[in-house]
SEDO-977325 format. One record per residue (C-alpha): residue in one letter; x, y, z. Coordinates in steps of 0.02 Angstrom, whole numbers, plus 50000, padded with zeros to 5 digits. Example, Ala and Ser with C-alpha at 12.3 -4.5 7.8 and 13.67 -1.06 7.14 Angstrom:
# residues 2
+----+-------+-------+-------+
: aa :     u :     v :     w :
+----+-------+-------+-------+
:  A : 50615 : 49775 : 50390 :
:  S : 50684 : 49947 : 50357 :
+----+-------+-------+-------+
//
This chain:
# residues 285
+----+-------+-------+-------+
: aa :     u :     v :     w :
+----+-------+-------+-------+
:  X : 50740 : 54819 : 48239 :
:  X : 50741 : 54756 : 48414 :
:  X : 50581 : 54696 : 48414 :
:  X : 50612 : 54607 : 48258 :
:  X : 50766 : 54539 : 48347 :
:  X : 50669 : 54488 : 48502 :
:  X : 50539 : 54383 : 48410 :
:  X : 50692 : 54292 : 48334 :
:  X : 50762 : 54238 : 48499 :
:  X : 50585 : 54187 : 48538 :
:  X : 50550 : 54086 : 48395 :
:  X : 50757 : 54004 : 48417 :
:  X : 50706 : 53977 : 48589 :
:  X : 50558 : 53893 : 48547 :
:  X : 50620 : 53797 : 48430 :
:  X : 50775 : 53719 : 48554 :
:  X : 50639 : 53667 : 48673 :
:  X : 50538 : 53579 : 48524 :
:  X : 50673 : 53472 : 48453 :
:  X : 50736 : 53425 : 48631 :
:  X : 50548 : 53378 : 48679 :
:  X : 50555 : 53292 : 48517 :
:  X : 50714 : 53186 : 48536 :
:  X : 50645 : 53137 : 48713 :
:  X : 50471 : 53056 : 48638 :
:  X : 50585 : 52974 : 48488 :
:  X : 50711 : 52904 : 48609 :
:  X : 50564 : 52851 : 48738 :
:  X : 50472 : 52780 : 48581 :
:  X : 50623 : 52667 : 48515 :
:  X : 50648 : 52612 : 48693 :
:  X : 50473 : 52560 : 48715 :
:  X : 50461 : 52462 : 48529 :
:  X : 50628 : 52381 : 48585 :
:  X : 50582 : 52299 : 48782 :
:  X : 50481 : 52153 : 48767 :
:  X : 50335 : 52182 : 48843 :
:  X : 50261 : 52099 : 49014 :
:  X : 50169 : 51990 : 48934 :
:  X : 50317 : 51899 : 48821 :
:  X : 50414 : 51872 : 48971 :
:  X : 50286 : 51780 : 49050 :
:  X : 50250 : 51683 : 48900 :
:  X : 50421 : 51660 : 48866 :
:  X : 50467 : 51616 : 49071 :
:  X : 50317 : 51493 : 49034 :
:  X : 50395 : 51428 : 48879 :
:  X : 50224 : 51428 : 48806 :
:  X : 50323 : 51553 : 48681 :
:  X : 50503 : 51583 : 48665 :
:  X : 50570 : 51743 : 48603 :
:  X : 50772 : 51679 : 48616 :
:  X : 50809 : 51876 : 48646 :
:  X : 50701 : 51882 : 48789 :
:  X : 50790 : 51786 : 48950 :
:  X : 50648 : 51685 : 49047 :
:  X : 50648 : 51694 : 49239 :
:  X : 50754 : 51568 : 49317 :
:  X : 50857 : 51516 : 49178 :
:  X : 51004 : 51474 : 49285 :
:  X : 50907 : 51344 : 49399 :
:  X : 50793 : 51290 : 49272 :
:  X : 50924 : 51226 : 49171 :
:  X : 51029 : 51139 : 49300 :
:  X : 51075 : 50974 : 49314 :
:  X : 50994 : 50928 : 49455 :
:  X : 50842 : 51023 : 49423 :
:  X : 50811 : 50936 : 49272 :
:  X : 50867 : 50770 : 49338 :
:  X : 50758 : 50780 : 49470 :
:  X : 50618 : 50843 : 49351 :
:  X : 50640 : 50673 : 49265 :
:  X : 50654 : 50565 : 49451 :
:  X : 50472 : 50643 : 49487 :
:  X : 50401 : 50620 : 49314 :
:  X : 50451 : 50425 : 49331 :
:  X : 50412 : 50418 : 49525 :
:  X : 50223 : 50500 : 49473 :
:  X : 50190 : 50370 : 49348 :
:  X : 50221 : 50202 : 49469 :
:  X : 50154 : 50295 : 49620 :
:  X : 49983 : 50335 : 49535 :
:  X : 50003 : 50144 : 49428 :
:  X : 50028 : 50055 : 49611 :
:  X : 49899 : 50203 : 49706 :
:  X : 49739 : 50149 : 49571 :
:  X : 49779 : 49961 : 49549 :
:  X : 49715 : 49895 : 49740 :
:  X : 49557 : 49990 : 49734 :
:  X : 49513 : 49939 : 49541 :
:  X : 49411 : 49775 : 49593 :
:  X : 49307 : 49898 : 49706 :
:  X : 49290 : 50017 : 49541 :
:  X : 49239 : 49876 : 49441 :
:  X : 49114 : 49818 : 49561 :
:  X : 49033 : 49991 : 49642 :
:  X : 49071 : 50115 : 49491 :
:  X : 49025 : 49987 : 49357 :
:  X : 48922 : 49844 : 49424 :
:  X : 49037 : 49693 : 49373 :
:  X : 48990 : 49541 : 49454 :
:  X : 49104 : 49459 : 49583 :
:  X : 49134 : 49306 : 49470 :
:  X : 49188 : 49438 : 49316 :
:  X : 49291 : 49532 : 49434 :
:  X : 49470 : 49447 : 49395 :
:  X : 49441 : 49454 : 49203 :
:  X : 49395 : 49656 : 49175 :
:  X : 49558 : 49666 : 49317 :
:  X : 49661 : 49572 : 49207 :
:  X : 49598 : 49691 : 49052 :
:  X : 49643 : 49829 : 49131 :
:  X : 49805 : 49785 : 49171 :
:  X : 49831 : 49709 : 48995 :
:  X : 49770 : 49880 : 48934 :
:  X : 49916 : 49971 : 49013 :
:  X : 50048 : 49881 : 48960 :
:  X : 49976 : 49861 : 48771 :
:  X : 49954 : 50033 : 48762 :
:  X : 50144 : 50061 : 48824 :
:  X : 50199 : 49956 : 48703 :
:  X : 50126 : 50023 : 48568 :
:  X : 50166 : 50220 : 48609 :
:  X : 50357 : 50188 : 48651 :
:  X : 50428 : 50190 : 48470 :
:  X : 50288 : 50330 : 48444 :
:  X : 50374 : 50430 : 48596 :
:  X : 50536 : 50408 : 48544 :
:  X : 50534 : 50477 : 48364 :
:  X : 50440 : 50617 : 48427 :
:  X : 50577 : 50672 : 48540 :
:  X : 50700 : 50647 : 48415 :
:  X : 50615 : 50734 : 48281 :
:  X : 50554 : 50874 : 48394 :
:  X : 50653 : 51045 : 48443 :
:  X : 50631 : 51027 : 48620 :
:  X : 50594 : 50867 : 48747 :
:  X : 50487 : 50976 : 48840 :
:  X : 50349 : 50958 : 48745 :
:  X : 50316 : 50787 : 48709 :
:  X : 50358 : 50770 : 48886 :
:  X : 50195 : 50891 : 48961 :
:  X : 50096 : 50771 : 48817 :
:  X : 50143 : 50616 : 48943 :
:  X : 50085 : 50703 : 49081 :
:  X : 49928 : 50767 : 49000 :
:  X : 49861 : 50588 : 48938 :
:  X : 49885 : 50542 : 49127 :
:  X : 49805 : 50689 : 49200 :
:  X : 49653 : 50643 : 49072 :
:  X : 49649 : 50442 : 49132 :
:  X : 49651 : 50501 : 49295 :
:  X : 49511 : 50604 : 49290 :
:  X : 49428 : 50449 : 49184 :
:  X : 49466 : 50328 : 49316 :
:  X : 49372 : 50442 : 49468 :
:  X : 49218 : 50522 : 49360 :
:  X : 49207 : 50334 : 49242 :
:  X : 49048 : 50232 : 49295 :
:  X : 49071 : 50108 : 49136 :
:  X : 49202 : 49999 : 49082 :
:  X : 49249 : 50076 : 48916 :
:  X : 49282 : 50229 : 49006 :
:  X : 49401 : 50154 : 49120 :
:  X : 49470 : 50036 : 48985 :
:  X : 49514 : 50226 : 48883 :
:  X : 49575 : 50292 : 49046 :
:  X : 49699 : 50151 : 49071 :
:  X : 49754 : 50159 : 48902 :
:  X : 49796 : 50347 : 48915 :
:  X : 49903 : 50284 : 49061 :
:  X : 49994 : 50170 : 48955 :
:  X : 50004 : 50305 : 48829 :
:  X : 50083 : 50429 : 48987 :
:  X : 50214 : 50277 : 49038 :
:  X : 50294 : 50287 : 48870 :
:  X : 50316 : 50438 : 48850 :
:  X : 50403 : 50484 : 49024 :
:  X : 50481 : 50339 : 49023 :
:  X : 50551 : 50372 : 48829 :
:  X : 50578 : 50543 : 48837 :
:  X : 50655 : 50560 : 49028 :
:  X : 50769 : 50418 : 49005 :
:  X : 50835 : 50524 : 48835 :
:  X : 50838 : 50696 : 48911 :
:  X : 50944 : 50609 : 49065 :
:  X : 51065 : 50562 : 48939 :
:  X : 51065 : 50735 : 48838 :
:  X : 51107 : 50825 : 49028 :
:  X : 51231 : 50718 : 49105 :
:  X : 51300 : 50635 : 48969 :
:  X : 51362 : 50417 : 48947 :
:  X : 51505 : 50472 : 49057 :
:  X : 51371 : 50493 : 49202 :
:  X : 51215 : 50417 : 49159 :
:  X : 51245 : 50250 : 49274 :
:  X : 51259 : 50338 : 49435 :
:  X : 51116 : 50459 : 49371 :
:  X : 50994 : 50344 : 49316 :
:  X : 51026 : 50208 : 49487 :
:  X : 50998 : 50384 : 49559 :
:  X : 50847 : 50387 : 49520 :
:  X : 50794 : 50224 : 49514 :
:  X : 50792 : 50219 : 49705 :
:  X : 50673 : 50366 : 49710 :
:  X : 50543 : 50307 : 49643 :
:  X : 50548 : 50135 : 49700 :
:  X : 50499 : 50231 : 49867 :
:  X : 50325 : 50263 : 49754 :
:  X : 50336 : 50074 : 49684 :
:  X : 50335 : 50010 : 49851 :
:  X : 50223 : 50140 : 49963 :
:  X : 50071 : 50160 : 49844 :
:  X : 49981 : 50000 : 49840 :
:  X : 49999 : 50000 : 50032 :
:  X : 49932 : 50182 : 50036 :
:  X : 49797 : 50163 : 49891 :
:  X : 49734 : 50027 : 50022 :
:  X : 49739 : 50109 : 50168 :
:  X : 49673 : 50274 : 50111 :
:  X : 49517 : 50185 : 50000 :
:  X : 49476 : 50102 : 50183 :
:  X : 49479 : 50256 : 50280 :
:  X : 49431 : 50399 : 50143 :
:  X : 49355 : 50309 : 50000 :
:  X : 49387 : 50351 : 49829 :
:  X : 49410 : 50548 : 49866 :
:  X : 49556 : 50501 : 49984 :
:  X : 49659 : 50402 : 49840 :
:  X : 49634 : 50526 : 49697 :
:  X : 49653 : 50684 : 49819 :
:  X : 49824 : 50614 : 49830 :
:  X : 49837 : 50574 : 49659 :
:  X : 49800 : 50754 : 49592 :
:  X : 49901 : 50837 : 49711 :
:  X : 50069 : 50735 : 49654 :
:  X : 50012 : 50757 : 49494 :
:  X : 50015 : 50944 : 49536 :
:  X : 50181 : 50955 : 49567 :
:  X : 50243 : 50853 : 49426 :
:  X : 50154 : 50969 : 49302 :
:  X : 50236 : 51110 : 49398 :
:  X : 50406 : 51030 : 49370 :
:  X : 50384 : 50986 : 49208 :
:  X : 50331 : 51170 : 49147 :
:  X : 50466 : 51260 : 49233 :
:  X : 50624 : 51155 : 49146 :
:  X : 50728 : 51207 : 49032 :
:  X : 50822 : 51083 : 48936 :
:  X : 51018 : 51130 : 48923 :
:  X : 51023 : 51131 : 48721 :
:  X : 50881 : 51266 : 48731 :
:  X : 50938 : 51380 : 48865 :
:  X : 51116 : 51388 : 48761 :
:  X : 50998 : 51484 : 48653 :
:  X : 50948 : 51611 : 48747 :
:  X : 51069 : 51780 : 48716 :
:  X : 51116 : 51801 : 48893 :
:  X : 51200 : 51957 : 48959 :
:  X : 51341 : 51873 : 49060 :
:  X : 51365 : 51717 : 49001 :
:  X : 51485 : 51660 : 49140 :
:  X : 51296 : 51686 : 49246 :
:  X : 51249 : 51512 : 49156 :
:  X : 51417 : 51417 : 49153 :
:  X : 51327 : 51240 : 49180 :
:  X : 51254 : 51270 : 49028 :
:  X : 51398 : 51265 : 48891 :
:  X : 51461 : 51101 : 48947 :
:  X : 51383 : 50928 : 49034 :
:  X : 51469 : 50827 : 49143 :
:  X : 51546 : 50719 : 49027 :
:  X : 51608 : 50837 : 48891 :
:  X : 51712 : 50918 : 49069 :
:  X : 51785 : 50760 : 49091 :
:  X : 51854 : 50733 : 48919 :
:  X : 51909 : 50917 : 48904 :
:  X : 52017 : 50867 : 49059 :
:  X : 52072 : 50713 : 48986 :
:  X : 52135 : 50785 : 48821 :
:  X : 52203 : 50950 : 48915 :
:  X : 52319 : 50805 : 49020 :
:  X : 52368 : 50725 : 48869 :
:  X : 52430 : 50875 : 48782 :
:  X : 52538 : 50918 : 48944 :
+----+-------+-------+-------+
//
């Protein structure tokens, strides 16, 4: 009988230790199934995918004013600096690159330039009902920047003129679409209430690029050649891209199921709808 009762309290003994080693590896499991894994929250601190339970890196500064104000100021400063950095040096293009003759020179110029601003006038309306129809800015937005990353790359491998004709076209197509989209994401941050002082903000910026390039395009084609200008030009472009990826537009970040929301307060509200909470909280008093 004590034996039997002995091999009881081994077997209830053994038993205990199962279902508590059991319970571990179904708690650990659950917990495991639930965390997003390493790679979502790079994807999603990417936004190349967003999980809206998963909170990307940097969601506080990505989606600040200023951040994505000045996101905007560089996107609009890139696209003069690299339109006023390329147009002193395209006669030489033309001529080395291509072969044009000197008395053909101001004509292929002129198309060039003609085939900027017809391609900007074309893609504006095209820009514009894509950011209106589209969930985010964002990504119409990195499309701008891609189209100019491709011209640019056109305009310092081309060695024909339809090449550079397409690669002055895709800047055209890149204008309208920063130009479109940042000038409607400015207003979605700051709101009409701010947008004058924002966008003369801004405005100054980059007429430091409107103004500095074609002097710099010069100078740096006479002592560096054409490696010189479009080092430059990839390296702003460089940052620009980096800017552009990292954002996070206010209307998406509200999204995003944050743990403490008084961690993103500059999110809830812009500017402007503070103002007029103020403004009907004074008229109620």
């Amino acid at each position: 009988a004590e034996e039997f009762h002995r091999i009881v309290r081994s077997l209830h003994l053994q038993l205990h230790v199962w279902h508590r080693w059991s319970s571990r590896v179904t708690a650990a499991t659950a917990t495991d199934t639930m965390a997003p894994s390493s790679l979502t929250k790079l994807l999603n601190t990417l936004q190349i995918h967003t999980d809206y339970s998963v909170k990307p890196a940097g969601l506080q500064w990505r989606s600040n004013t200023l951040f994505i104000v000045s996101t905007v100021a560089v996107g609009l400063f890139t696209d003069l600096f690299l339109y006023g950095l390329i147009v002193p040096v395209l006669p030489s293009m033309l001529q080395d690159k291509v072969g044009v003759p000197k008395d053909q020179l101001q004509s292929n110029v002129s198309g060039l330039l003609a085939a900027y601003a017809g391609a900007s006038v074309v893609f504006s309306p095209i820009a514009g009902i894509m950011a209106d129809r589209m969930s985010t800015r964002q990504a119409p937005f990195l499309l701008g920047l891609l189209a100019l990353l491709g011209a640019t790359i056109m305009l310092f491998l081309g060695e024909s003129l339809p090449v550079l004709v397409v690669a002055r076209v895709l800047q055209g197509v890149s204008a309208a679409f920063v130009w479109t989209i940042g000038l409607a994401l400015c207003l979605e941050t700051v709101g009409p209430g701010n947008l004058g002082k924002t966008i003369g903000s801004i405005f100054s910026f980059i007429s430091v690029g409107n103004l500095c390039a074609p002097l710099l395009g010069g100078l740096l084609y006479d002592k560096t050649g054409y490696p010189g200008v479009f080092g430059i030009t990839f390296a702003v472009l460089a940052v620009d891209f980096l800017m552009r990826i990292l954002v996070i537009e206010k209307k998406v970040a509200r999204k995003y199921k944050v743990n403490d929301p008084s961690s993103v307060t500059d999110l809830n509200t812009t500017p402007d709808d503070q103002q007029d909470g103020s403004a009907d909280r004074s008229d109620q008093q």
